[in-house]
C-alpha positions in Angstrom: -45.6 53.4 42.0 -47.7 50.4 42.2 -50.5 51.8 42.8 -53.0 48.9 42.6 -51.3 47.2 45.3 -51.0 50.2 47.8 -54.3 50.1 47.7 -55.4 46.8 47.9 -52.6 46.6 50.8 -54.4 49.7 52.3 -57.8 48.0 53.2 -55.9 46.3 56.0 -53.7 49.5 57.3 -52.7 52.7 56.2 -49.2 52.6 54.8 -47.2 55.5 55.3 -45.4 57.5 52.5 -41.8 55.8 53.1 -43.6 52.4 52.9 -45.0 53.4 49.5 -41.7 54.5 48.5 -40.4 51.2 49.3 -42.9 49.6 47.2 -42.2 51.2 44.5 -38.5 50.9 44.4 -38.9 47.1 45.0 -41.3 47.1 41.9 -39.2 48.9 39.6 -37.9 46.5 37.3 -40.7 45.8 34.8 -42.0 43.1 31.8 -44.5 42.6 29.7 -45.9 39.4 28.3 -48.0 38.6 24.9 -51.5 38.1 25.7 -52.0 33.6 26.5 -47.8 33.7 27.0 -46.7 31.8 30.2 -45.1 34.3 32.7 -43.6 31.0 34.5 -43.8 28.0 34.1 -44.3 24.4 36.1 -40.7 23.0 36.9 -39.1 26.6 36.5 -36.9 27.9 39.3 -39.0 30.3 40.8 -36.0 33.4 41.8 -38.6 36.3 41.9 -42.3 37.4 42.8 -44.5 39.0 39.8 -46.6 41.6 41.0 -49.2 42.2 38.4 -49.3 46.2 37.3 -51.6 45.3 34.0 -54.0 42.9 32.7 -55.0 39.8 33.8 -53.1 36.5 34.6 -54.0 32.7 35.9 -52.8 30.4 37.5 -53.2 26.8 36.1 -52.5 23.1 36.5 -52.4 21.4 33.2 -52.8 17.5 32.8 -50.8 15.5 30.5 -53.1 14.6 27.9 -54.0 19.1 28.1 -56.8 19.7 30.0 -56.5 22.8 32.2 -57.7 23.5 35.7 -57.5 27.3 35.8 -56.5 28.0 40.0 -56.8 31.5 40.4 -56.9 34.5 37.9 -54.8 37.9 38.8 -55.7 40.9 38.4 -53.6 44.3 38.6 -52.3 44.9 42.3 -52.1 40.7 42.8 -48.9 39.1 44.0 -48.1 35.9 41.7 -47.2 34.6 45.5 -45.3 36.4 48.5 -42.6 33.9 49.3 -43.0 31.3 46.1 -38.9 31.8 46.2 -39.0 29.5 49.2 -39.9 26.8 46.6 -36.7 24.8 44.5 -39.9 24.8 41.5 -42.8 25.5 40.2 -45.8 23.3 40.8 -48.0 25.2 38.5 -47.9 27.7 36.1 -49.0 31.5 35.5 -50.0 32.7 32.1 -51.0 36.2 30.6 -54.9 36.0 29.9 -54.5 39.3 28.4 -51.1 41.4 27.7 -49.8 42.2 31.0 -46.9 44.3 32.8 -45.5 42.6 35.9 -42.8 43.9 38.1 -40.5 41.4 39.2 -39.3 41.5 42.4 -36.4 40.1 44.1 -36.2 37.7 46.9 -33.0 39.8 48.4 -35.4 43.3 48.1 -38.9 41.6 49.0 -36.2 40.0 52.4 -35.1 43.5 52.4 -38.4 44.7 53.0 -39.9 42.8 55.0 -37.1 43.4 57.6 -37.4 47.1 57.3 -41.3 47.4 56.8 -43.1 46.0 59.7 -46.6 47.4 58.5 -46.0 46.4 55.2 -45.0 43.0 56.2 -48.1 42.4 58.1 -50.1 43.8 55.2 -48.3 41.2 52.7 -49.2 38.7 55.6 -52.9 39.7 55.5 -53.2 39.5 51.8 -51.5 35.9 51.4 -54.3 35.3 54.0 -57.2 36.3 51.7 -55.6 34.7 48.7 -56.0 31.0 50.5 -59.3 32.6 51.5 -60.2 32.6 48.1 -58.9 28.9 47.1 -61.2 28.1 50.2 -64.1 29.7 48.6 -63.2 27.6 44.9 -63.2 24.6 46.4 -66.5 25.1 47.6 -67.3 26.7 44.4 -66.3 23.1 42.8 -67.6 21.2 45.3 -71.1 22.4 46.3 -72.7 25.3 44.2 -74.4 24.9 41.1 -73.1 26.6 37.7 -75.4 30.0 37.7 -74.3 29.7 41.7 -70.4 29.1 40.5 -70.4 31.7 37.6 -72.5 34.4 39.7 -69.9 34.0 42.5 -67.2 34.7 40.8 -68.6 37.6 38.6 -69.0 38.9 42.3 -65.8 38.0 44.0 -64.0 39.8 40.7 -65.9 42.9 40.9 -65.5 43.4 44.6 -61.6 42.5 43.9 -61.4 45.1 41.2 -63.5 47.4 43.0 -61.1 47.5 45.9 -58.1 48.4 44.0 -60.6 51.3 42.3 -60.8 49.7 38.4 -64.5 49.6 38.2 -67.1 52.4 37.0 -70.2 52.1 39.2 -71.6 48.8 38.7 -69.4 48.0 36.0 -65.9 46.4 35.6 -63.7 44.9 32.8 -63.8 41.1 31.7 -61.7 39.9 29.4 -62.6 36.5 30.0 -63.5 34.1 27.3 -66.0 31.4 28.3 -63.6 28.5 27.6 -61.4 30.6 30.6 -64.3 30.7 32.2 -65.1 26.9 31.5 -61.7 26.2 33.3 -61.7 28.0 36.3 -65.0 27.0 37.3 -65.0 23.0 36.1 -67.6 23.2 33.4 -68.2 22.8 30.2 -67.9 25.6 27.6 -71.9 24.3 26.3 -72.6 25.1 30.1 -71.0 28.2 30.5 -72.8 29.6 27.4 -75.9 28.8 28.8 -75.6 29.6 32.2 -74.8 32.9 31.0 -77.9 33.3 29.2 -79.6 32.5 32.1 -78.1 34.9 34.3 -78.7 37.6 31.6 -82.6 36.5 31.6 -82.9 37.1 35.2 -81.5 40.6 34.8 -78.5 39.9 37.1 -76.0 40.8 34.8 -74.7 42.3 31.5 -71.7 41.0 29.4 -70.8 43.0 26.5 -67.3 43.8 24.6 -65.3 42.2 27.8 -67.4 44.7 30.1 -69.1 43.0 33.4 -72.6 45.4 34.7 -73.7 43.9 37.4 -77.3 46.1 37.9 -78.1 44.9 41.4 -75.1 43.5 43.3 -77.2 42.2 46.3 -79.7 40.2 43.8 -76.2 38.8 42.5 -75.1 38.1 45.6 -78.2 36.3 47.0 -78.9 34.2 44.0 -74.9 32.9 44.2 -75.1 32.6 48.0 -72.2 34.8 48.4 -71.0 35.8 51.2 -68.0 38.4 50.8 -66.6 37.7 54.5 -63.8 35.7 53.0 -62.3 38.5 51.0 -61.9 40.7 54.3 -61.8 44.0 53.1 -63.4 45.4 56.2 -60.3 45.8 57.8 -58.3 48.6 59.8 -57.4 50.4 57.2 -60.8 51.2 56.0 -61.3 53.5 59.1 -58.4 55.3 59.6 -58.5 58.7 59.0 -56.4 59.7 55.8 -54.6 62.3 57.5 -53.6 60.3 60.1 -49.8 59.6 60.2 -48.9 56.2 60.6 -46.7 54.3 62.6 -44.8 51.2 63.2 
């Protein structure tokens, strides 16, 4: 079952036990990729979704002469785009950071699904909604904040993402970033990353050790990043439902 992605799907309505079925019969057919492989490329023919079951991925925009905008990183329970099917080819590429496991599925299933599923569909809706949320919230990130406001953003918008699909330990989380990743995503330098970092470590607001992110005091975080984390929506429905509750199309 993928599990990651029931839950994350679950912060916006309880899914009942045929639509996690469905899930994971759509899921079943499963990859890996070496750690920095592309899992597809720009200009491919994009016939299937990847639904990210381990590690992390990006996706990234590379410029002819090899600079690399890093787009968005994935993380276990992340669709690698709903309906990019829809599209004759890539326009960007989606590389392993780390050795991942994907499922791939198929447009005729994920159709299939989405005909069947209606509270499934409207949960893949919602969370295609949060992911341009979050390219909203980059831009601006590019645009406006500083670098200890760009790097302490998205130590936050990470940890809340992992926590919601439950792969953190208290204030901690997995971060198998390296700072040149890190120098991509966010449009700086790696000289600047490396010293941002040591700034945010000599206020206290975070520890980075061994690829493991402690964040001691998430509001301090928060407030010194100006982060606000409406944009992630994760105080939907499905929060408040009661567990037993059946549910119902």
């Amino acid at each position: 079952m993928p599990h990651h992605l029931i839950r994350k799907l679950e912060h916006f309505t309880k899914l009942s036990c045929d639509d996690r079925q469905v899930l994971g019969a759509v899921a079943s057919k499963r990859r890996t990729f070496a750690e920095h492989s592309d899992i597809i490329e720009e200009g491919n023919d994009p016939s299937h979704v990847n639904l990210i079951l381990e590690g992390w991925a990006c996706r990234y925009k590379q410029l002819d002469d090899g600079r690399r905008q890093i787009i968005s990183f994935f993380v276990p329970g992340d669709l690698c785009d709903t309906h990019i099917y829809i599209l004759r080819e890539m326009d960007h590429s989606i590389a392993a950071l780390t050795p991942v496991k994907v499922a791939e599925i198929s447009r005729a299933s994920l159709d299939r699904l989405m005909d069947e599923h209606s509270r499934v569909t409207k949960a893949l809706w919602w969370d295609s909604l949060v992911g341009v949320a979050i390219q909203r919230e980059w831009t601006v990130n590019l645009g406006q904040r500083t670098a200890i406001e760009r790097l302490g953003h998205l130590f936050c918008e990470l940890f809340l993402r992992l926590r919601g699909v439950g792969l953190t330990e208290g204030d901690s989380c997995a971060l198998p970033l390296t700072q040149m990743e890190l120098a991509d995503a966010l449009g700086l330098s790696n000289v600047h990353i490396n010293r941002t970092l040591q700034e945010l470590r000599r206020a206290g607001l975070i520890v980075l050790k061994g690829g493991c992110l402690t964040i001691p005091d998430l509001a301090a975080l928060q407030k010194a990043s100006l982060f606000n984390p409406n944009y992630l929506h994760l105080d939907r429905e499905g929060r408040n439902l009661d567990a037993n509750e059946p549910a119902s199309d």
